[in-house]
Structure formats: C-alpha cells, structure tokens
Steps between C-alpha positions, in 0.01 A plus 500: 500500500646388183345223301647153452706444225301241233645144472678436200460219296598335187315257275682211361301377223244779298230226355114500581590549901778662466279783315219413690732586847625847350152604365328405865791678692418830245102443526547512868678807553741718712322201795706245397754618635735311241715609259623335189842572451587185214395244267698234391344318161668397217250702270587777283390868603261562216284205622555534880349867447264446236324166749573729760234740353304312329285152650275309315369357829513765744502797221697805472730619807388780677732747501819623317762260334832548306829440431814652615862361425441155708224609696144468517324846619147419628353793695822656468676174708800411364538087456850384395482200322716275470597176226616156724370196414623344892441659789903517552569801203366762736583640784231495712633649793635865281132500390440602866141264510377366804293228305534314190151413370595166281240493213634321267386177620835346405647404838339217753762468727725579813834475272290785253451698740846473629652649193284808571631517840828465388458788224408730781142459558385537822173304493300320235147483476372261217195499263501087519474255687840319615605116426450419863464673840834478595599720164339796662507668811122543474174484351314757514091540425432876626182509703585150634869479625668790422543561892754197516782740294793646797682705233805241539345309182721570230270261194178527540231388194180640438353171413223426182218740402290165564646427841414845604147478400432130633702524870299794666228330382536168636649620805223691559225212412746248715456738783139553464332177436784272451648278222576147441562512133578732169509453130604889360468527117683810357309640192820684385488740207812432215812603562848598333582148538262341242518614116248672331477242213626126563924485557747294704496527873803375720305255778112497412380358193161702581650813509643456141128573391332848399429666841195712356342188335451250780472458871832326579550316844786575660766384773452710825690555842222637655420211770883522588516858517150504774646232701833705551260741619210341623704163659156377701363455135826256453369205271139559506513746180547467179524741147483506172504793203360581116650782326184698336497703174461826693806763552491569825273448795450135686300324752518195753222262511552354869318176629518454886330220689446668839519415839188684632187458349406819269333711245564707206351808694759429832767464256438839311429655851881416609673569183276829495578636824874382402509772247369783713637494808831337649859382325328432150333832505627636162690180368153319480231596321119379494230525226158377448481663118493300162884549420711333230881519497526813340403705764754395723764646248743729743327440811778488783322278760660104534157385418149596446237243606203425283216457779264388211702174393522377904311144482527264797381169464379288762600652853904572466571487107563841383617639217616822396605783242755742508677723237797698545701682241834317437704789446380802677335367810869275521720840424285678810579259750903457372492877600316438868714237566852707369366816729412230801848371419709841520319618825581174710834523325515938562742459775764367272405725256 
C-alpha cells in the first residue's frame, strides 16, 4: 500500500519560531509527516544557514546543513528560499504548499491573511494571536479545542505560548473544582523586542530599558486571549507580565479563588493525573523536583507544573506554578495543530 505523500509547508518568517518550527519538524522525524518545501525571510543566506546550524538557546542542529544555489539542504531536503518582504511577492500556490506557517509575527488580521490567500495560499496558520476573533477563523489551543477545526477553515492562529500553557490548565481546574476568579502573572524571559543595553522603543517607555538588567513589566493580551477560549471565565480574570533577564524559558504564576473548597494535595492530584492519562497526556507535564528555569530549556510540553510551589490558602485560594519553554514547547504544538489542520482539511487536499 503506498505511503501518504508528506504535507508541504512553507514558513513565512525564519526568527526564533520560525527556526524553532523547522528544527522541531527535523527533531521529530520521517513522523511528522511534513515537509518543508520554503522559507520566506528577508535574511541573507550566510545567516539563515549559519542560525540554522548553530543556536545559542537550543544548541547545534542535529543533522546536516548547507548551501546550494538558493536552497537550504538539511538532511539532504531541499528548501527554496525565497526574498519578499509582503506576503503578495510569492506565489504561494506554484510553491505547491498545503499550509503556510506565518512566523513572523507581523500580521494580526483577516485583511493579512487575505493577501496570502490572494497570493495563492491555501490556508494560513499563524504563530500570534489575531486583533480580534472575527480576524481569524479560529483559535486553536491543541489538547483543548483542536476538535472544533472541519478543514473548511482557511486562517487559523496558533494563539500565545502563554495562552497555551494557562487554558488547559484552567479548563481543567474550572472543570474539577470550579472557579470564580483569576489573576495570571506571566514571568516571561527577554525577548528580541527589548535591547540589550537601554535604546528607543516605539510604544513602551519600559521596554526602552536594558532587557538583561531589570525585570520590566509589561503590557499583556493574555486575559483576552483565555476568554476567546475559555468564554465562562468572561470578566472574572485578569493578567499581567514582567520580562526577566533570562533567554529563554518562562512561567505563569496563576491565582484562582475557587468554587469548591480545597487543598494543595487535591489540586496536585488533578493536575497530576492530567499529565498521565487523558487529552493532556504529553502536552502537560508534572514534577515534584527542585527545578529552576533552566531545566525546562527545549522541553516540548505546553507547561510543566511545579507541585512544590501549590499553596492554597484558606479553603478555595490556590495558587500555582507552571513553566513552559516559550519557544520550543510553542513550535511543538504550531506543528500538532498544522498536522490536526491538514487531516480535517485531507479531503481537499
């Protein structure tokens, strides 16, 4: 019986996920059943191959790497890549993709991702959030709602790395135990949006300062992004962020007052059995050791809870910890939710 044919993709943007995406894909194997065909970023080739190969966060790539006339080999793949700064200078469609995986974190809404469509994509699935629910077709948190997708969605988004560690989590304490309210704070490590020594930012006088000499509070979507998801929680959760002077892996510090009385042990029993058996199986992970952040580096799950820092106080405040790493974990589920994606969509394909 012969063997399916791999879905091909392209990556529109080759930054920290865009890498992160190609790398995971790779790491994974002749499984994924994907196969990278493009990338679109506006880098030259001696760069996109040398960070390509080389990581400072994730390390060296595991396998074979060069150059070729406009391609990038890896593993003996050929990936074309192309030079457009707008989604409009290629032609999609001659590519021959059945998914564009947006990473450049550039476009927000339905009119972006109409100028994909229009270039010949035949379906979008974004590393961002969108501007509103009605600038997507859907939201998508795999392990929570991934089942709503019929294949007829032609934008889909892949949400926030901290939206898709804090929703199976609070769906699955709502469900459990109940909540009445939420106050999330993302412990977020720097990013390529801060400078490395003081310098003008465009909208946040914060952000204008060193990111690897303070902790720097934020602006954060995250309460909008759970509600989209979450819409019982509607007005009964709030958020709030500090960028960290750590490269890479983050946390959320979540706050719930609960509807059932509880304790810290019933509240590490459910997230525990979370991660072993059912829909979280694999995409949550539990732990009872002494970790810091660093051992989280290139860990794929959507979050890893820290049993020891559950408190509750009085009968139904609880508080927990979990970490999740902001690049890799996020690039794993962008490629569970594209492969979800393609098989509702396989009919059309």
């Amino acid at each position: 019986m012969p063997q399916p044919r791999p879905y091909k993709v392209a990556l529109n943007g080759y930054g920290r996920i865009g890498r992160c995406v190609l790398r995971a894909l790779f790491e994974r194997g002749a499984a994924a059943g994907f196969e990278i065909v493009a990338i679109n970023d506006l880098a030259d080739m001696a760069s996109i191959e040398y960070l390509t190969r080389f990581d400072s966060t994730h390390g060296r790539f595991p396998g074979e790497v060069r150059v070729e006339d406009d391609c990038l080999h890896i593993n003996g793949n050929c990936v074309k890549v192309l030079r457009s700064a707008t989604p409009e200078g290629i032609d999609w469609a001659a590519l021959d993709v059945d998914l564009v995986l947006e990473c450049s974190g550039a476009y927000h809404t339905r009119a972006d991702g109409q100028r994909f469509l229009d270039a010949g994509a035949p379906r979008v699935l974004f590393s961002q959030p969108m501007a509103s629910e009605a600038d997507v077709d859907a939201t998508i948190v795999y392990g929570v709602n991934q089942d709503c997708l019929t294949g007829a969605e032609l934008l889909v988004s892949n949400a926030s790395c901290t939206t898709n560690c804090g929703v199976p989590l609070l769906r699955l304490l709502d469900q459990a135990i109940g909540l009445e309210y939420v106050s999330i704070t993302t412990i977020h490590s720097a990013m390529n949006d801060q400078p490395v020594i003081d310098a003008y930012h465009h909208e946040d006088l914060r952000r204008t300062r060193s990111a690897f000499q303070s902790v720097i509070p934020v602006s954060t979507g995250l309460a909008r992004g759970i509600e989209r998801l979450l819409p019982e929680l509607a007005g009964r959760i709030q958020a709030k962020a500090v960028r960290v002077p750590t490269v890479n892996v983050s946390c959320l510090d979540i706050t719930m007052q609960t509807v059932s009385d509880t304790d810290a042990s019933e509240v590490n029993r459910i997230l525990r059995d979370a991660a072993t058996s059912g829909p979280l199986k694999g995409l949550l992970a539990y732990t009872e050791l002494p970790h810091a952040s660093c051992d989280f580096n290139h860990d794929p799950h959507s979050a890893i809870v820290d049993a020891s820092q559950t408190r509750v106080s009085g009968p139904r405040l609880v508080n927990i910890l979990a970490w999740f790493d902001n690049e890799w974990g996020f690039a794993n589920r962008m490629l569970d939710v594209a492969e979800h994606y393609l098989q509702t969509a396989s009919p059309q394909l």
